[in-house]
C-alpha positions in Angstrom: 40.7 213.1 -57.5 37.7 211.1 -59.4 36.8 211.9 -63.3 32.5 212.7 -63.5 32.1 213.0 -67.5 28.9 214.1 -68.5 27.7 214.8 -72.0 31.9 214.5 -72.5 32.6 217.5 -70.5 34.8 215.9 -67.4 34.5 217.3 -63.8 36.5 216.6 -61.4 35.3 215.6 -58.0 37.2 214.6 -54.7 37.4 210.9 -54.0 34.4 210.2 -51.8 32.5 213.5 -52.2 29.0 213.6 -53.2 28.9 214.5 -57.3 25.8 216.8 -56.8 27.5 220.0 -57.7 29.1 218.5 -60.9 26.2 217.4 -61.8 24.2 220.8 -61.5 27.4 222.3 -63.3 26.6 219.8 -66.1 23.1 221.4 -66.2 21.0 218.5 -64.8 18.0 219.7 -62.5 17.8 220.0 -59.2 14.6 220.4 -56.8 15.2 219.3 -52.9 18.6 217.6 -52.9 17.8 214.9 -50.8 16.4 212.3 -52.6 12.7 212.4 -53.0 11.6 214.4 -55.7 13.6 212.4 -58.6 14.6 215.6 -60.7 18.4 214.7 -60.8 18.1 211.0 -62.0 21.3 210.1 -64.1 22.3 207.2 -66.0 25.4 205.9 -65.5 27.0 204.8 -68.6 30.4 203.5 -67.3 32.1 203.1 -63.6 28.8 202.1 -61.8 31.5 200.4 -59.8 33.3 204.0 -58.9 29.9 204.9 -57.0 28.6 204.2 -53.5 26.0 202.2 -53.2 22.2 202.8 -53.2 20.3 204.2 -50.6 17.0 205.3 -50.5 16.5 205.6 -54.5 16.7 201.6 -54.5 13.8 201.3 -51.6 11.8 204.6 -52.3 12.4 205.4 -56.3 12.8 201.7 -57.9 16.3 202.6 -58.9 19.4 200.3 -60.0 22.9 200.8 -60.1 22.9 202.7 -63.4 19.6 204.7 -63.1 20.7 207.3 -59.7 20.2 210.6 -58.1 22.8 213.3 -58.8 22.1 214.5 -55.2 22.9 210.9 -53.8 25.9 209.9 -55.4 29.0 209.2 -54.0 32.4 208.9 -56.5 34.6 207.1 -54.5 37.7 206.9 -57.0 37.9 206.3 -60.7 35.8 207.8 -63.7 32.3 207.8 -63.8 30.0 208.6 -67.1 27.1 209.2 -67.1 24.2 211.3 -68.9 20.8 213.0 -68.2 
């Protein structure tokens, strides 16, 4: 089971699962889910490693590894931190 802290509240997510619904638990917005609208961004703080890697937020949003979509992240395994 992966860690997803945010704002130091820690969810717990299953290794490989998308981290969408911990992140809307956390409070972070949500408008389409499918990465085009750019409401969910996150900063990863730590474990950028722990997270799959980018897909369409690299090509159609300009994002990095530590600027991401809620909605399109992946936690493989490990702790993740991020914030909103």
């Amino acid at each position: 089971m992966a860690k997803l802290i945010i704002d130091n509240v820690t969810y717990e997510v299953p290794d490989g699962e998308q981290m969408a619904q911990a992140c809307e638990t956390a409070g972070i917005p949500f408008s389409c889910n499918s990465g085009v609208c750019g409401t969910c961004q996150i900063e990863i703080l730590e474990g950028a490693e722990n997270i799959n890697e980018l897909n369409r937020e690299e090509t159609e949003l300009a994002m990095d590894r530590t600027h991401r979509l809620g909605c399109q992240c992946k936690i493989l395994s490990g702790t993740v931190k991020a914030t909103y």
